[in-house]
Residue, then its C-alpha position, 0 to 999 in steps of 0.5 A: x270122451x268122445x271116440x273116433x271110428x276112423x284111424x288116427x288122421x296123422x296118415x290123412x296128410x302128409x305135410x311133405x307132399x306140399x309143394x309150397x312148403x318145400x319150395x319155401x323152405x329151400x328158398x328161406x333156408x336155403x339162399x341169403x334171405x336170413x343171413x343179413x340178419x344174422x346180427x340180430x339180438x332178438x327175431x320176433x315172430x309176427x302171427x295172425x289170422x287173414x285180414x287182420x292188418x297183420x302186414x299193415x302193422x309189420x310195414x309200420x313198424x319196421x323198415x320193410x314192406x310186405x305186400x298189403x290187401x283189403x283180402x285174406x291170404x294175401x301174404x302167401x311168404x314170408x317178409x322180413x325187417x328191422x324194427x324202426x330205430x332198433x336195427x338190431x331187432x328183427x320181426x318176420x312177417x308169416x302168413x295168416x292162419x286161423x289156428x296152428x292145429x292142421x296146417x296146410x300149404x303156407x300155414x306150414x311156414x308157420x309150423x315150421x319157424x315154431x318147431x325149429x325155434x329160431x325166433x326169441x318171441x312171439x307178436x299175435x295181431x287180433x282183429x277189433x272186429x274179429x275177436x271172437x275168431x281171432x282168440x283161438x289161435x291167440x290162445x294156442x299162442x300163449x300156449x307156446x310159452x313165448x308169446x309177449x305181446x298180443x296187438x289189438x287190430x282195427x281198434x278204430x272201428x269198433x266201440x273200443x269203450x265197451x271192452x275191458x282190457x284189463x280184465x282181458x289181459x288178466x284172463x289172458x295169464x296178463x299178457x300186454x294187450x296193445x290197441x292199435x290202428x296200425x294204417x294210422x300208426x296209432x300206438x305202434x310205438x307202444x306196440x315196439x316197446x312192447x315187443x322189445x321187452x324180454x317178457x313172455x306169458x306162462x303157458x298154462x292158460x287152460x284146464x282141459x278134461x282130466x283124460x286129455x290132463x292125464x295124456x299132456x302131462x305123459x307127453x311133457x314128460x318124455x319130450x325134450x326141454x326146448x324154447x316152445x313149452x313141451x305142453x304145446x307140443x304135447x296138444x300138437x301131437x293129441x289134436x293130430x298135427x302132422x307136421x309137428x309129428x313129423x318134426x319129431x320123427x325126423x330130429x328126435x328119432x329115440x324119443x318119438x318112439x315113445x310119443x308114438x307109443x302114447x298116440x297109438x294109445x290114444x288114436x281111439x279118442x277125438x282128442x281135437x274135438x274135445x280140446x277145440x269145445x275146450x278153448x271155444x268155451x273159453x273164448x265166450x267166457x272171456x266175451x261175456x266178461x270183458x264186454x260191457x253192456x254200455x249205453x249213450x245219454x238216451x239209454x240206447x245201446x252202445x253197439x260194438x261195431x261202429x260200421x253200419x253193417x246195413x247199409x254194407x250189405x245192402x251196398x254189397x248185395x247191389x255189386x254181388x248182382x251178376x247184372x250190375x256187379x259183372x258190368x261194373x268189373x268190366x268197366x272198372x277195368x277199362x276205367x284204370x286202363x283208361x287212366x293209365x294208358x288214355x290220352x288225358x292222363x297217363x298218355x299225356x305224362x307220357x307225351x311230356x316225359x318223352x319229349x323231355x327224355x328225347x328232346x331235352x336230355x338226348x338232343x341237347x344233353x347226350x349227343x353234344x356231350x359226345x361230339x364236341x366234349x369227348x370228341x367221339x366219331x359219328x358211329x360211337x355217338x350212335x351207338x351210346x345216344x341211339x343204341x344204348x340211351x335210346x332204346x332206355x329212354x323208349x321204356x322209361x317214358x312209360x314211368x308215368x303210367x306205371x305209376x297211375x296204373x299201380x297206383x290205382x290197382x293198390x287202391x282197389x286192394x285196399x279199399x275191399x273191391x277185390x273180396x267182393x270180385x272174388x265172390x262175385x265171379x266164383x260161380x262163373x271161375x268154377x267152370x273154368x277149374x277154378x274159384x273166386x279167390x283165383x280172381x285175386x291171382x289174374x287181376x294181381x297178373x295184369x300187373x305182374x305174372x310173378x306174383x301171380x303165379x306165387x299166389x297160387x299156393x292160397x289156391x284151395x285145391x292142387x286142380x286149381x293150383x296146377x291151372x292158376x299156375x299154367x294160365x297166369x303167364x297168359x294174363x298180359x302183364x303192366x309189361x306187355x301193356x305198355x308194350x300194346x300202348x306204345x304199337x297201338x298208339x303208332x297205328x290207332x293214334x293216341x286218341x283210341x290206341x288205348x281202346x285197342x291196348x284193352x282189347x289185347x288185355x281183355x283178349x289175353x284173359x279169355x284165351x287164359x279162361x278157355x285155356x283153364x276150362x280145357x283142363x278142367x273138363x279133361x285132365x282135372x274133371x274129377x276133382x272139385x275145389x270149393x271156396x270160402x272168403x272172408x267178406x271184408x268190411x270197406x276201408x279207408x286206403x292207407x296212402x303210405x302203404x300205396x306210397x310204398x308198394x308203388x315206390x317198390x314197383x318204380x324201384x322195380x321197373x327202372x332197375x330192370x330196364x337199368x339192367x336188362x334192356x341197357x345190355x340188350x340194347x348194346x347188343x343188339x344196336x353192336x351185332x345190327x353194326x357189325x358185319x363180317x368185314x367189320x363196322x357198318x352204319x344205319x344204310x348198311x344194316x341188311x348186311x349185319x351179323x343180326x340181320x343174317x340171324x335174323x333172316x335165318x331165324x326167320x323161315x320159322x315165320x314162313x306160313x306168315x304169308x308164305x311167299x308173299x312180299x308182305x309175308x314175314x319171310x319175304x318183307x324186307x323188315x320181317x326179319x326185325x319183328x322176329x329178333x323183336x320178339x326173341x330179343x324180349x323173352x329176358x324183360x317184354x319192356x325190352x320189345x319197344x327198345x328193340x323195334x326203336x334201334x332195329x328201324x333206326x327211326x321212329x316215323x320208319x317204325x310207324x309207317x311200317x306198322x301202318x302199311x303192314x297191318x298183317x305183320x304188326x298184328x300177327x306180331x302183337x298176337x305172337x308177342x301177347x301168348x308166346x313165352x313170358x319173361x324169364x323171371x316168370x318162368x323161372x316162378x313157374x318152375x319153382x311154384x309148378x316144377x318142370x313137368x308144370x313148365x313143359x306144359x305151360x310153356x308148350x301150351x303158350x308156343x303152339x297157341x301163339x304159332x296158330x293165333x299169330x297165323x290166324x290173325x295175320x290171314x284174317x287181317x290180309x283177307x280183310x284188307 
């Protein structure tokens, strides 16, 4: 047995300091998330290594859907659902790890649901590709005496007559091996069948040393009978887990006494080096049994992946050029956008939409309903046609094309675009305090910051954490687009506004780039942080899990505007009407309660052209922009509502616009890096903390203030 000449690595790492696990813990156990599944017969725990299909299969078979990408660690939380036609069943979704041994950051999620043993049983998901990487944490499944099903992944693109199963299953103490090809629900309903058996697999799989023998069988006998098997526990506790230490500490004070007592005795010996030989030697053993050496009629070997790894790498070391590789990122970017935002497609549905929405529906549908059905004055019909469905129907045009453009971010995930953007741009990232996995966070970002920001916790270091986490709200999300869209469109027309929504978008992500690079050359200039990705083989994209996830986002977006910009724009179409003396109409809105909350709100806009009658201060309509952009810090879709009731008229709107150039630019500039909606901030606050939030925060303030001003004197010495 080999020694150690450091201490026992238990004092390395201390599990508590993980911000992501104590963040998940509160929210997981904490809030209602399990307590609607509090009926359920059996919880089954869903484990697997990154990239496997493990949320793939989850989506299939049950009623939810978690987040799905052809990239590794892109479930960073956990997912929750009902089996399909067993609602009394649930299966929780954890995040990938490759074995159980030391975890860190989300792996503790894990760690924790094993320890506190609210589950029945354990599901493993394998990869077809990855077997050999993938059995060890399967092993360690097995361990824990609960595991009932091991599911066989991707089954599709490899050789499947070369592997014998049977013999694999019996190796495996005849665990239920299922092959399945979950983006084509191939055997999915075997693998339910499976999971719902009231059968596990015993835990004594393998025979280690007789050193490491003699020290499990000491640990089993003083740790408490529980669900897991004490065996697991016991090669927890001797390959140095700290969190599984730590569990015993806190809810078994008397008896880790004695378990210490056994770790200090053996703090001199590499225990995990000893049992990771131990499993790997396992794991070639099983290999070398359970795959045969196959040929075709001609004699020729049957080989075991059926992808053409050659022509993927040569494909792949084509797009991994910085040459060809940085210009193709590019111009996918503006491609998507293109066809989002362009006049041919996402432009033109939204044309189509609106004019329904405006010509049809509000036209010819609300504002008769009001006059000549319900009688209603003039003033009450504006309000509800005007102030209330109005300002809706302004952001639900935009529906279209946050369909295509979710749509089309979805299937770049799943086809295996982002892993090799990951890889391409680690280099160029690392200057500025981050990797290439971060490329995965600030793409994720231009369609929502919020899951951008959660998607930190996969970060390999705390520097680059604590910068994903500050600049990602600068990342102009699908909120902030259609808002860029919508101005563009009024000053450029709809052929090119597009080109002037990408520029804001583009200039978004390097203001968030030189914000990260400042950090890392002054706050974080000691710390390095390294990058590892998994480089995934190119798949097919599974159109029912786009459906959904795109379904998700619909969901989503209308139930915000529902919400949020339905009340904002009551409130602010009732104060724009009223005055001190009472209701007013559109001709008298100078006078209202908004207006002089506005005006005085207003002053802080001074060095926005001073004195000036094209100032903000001095310009009649200046005071509009400001509660535009006040009024829009709950949901930025509500800015366009907003700028609809305020001018009353789009064609006023527009002519504004056109004419005031230095306004509406500066008002794009502020709008594009001042405060992000209140849900991102209240991520950031729970991913980051308050001193995070400060920061990010105050950051985006100032450079918002100096930008907004730079832009509007450049844009008035230009004109």
């Amino acid at each position: 047995m080999s020694k150690k000449s450091n201490n026992n690595h238990f004092n390395n790492v201390d599990f508590k300091e993980s911000k992501t696990f104590k963040e998940w813990h509160k929210d997981f156990h904490c809030c209602n998330t399990k307590s609607k599944y509090l009926d359920a017969k059996t919880i089954t725990l869903l484990i697997g290594a990154p990239n496997v299909g493990k949320s793939t299969f989850f989506n299939k078979i049950t009623t939810s859907t978690a987040s799905v990408s052809n990239i590794d660690r892109m479930t960073v939380d956990d997912a929750m659902g009902r089996i399909k036609k067993h609602k009394d069943h649930v299966v929780i979704d954890l995040p990938g790890l490759y074995n159980l041994s030391h975890p860190i950051d989300e792996e503790l999620v894990v760690a924790h649901e094993i320890c506190h043993e609210k589950f029945d049983r354990i599901a493993n998901v394998i990869g077809a590709q990855s077997i050999k990487r993938d059995l060890y944490l399967s092993i360690q499944a097995i361990e824990t005496g609960v595991l009932s099903t091991l599911v066989l992944n991707m089954i599709d693109e490899v050789n499947s007559k070369i592997i014998d199963l049977q013999t694999m299953s019996k190796m495996l103490n005849n665990v239920t091996i299922i092959p399945t090809q979950a983006n084509r629900n191939k055997n999915t309903d075997l693998a339910i069948k499976s999971i719902l058996k009231d059968k596990v697999v015993g835990e004594n799989l393998i025979t280690y040393s007789p050193t490491i023998e003699k020290w499990i069988d000491k640990l089993v006998k003083i740790l408490p009978k529980r669900k897991v098997s004490s065996r697991f526990y016991a090669l927890m506790l001797l390959e140095g887990n700290v969190y599984v230490k730590s569990f015993y500490q806190s809810h078994f004070p008397k008896t880790f006494k004695e378990i210490n007592d056994i770790l200090e005795q053996t703090k001199d010996f590499d225990f995990s080096t000893e049992i990771k030989k131990t499993r790997i030697a396992f794991i070639d053993r099983l290999i070398d049994q359970c795959f045969k050496n196959k040929t075709t009629e001609n004699k020729q070997p049957i080989q075991y992946l059926k992808s053409n790894k050659a022509k993927q790498h040569k494909f792949d070391s084509f797009i991994l050029n910085k040459a060809f590789g940085i210009p193709l990122v590019i111009l996918l970017l503006v491609a998507i956008y293109y066809i989002s935002f362009g006049p041919y497609m996402g432009g033109s549905l939204k044309d189509l939409f609106d004019e329904f929405l405006n010509g049809v529906v509000s036209e010819k549908g609300l504002k008769p309903l009001f006059l000549d059905v319900f009688h209603a004055s003039e003033w009450t019909t504006d309000l509800f046609v005007s102030g209330i469905f109005g300002g809706f129907f302004a952001v639900l045009t935009f529906l279209p094309t946050i369909i295509i453009l979710f749509t089309l971010v979805n299937l770049i995930q799943q086809i295996g675009v982002i892993s090799r953007l990951s890889a391409l741009l680690d280099r160029t990232f690392e200057h500025f305090g981050l990797s290439g996995r971060s490329v995965v966070n600030l793409i994720t970002g231009f369609g929502c910051n919020v899951p951008s920001v959660m998607m930190a916790r996969s970060s390999n270091s705390k520097k680059e954490k604590i910068v994903s986490i500050i600049i990602s709200p600068f990342i102009s999300c699908s909120a902030r687009a259609i808002v860029y869209s919508f101005i563009c469109n009024l000053i450029m027309g709809a052929t090119f506004g597009w080109m002037g929504m990408i520029g804001l978008m583009l200039f978004s992500a390097i203001i968030a780039l030189t914000i990260g690079l400042i950090f890392s050359k002054t706050m974080f200039r000691k710390q390095k942080s390294f990058f590892m990705i998994e480089m995934v083989d190119w798949r097919k994209p599974d159109f029912v899990v786009i459906f959904k996830n795109v379904w998700l986002e619909i969901k989503s977006f209308v139930k915000k505007i529902i919400i949020i910009i339905l009340i904002a724009n009551f409130l602010i179409w009732l104060f724009l009407h009223l005055s001190i003396n009472g209701a007013i109409m559109d001709d008298k809105i100078d006078e209202s309660l908004l207006a002089y909350a506005g005006k005085g709100i207003n002053y802080l806009m001074f060095p926005f052209g001073g004195n000036s009658i094209h100032g903000w201060v001095n310009n009649p309509n200046g005071w509009k922009m400001t509660v535009s952009l006040i009024s829009s810090i709950p949901a930025k879709e509500t800015a366009i509502s907003n700028l609809e009731i305020l001018f009353g008229d789009e064609h006023v709107l527009n002519s504004f616009m056109t004419n005031e150039l230095p306004i509406t630019l500066s008002y794009l500039v502020v709008f594009m890096l001042y405060i992000p909606c209140l849900t991102t901030i209240q991520i950031v606050k729970k991913e980051g903390g308050w001193k995070i939030l400060g920061i990010n925060l105050s950051i985006m303030m100032s450079i918002s203030y100096i930008f907004g001003i730079l832009t509007y004197w450049i844009t008035y010495a230009c004109m």
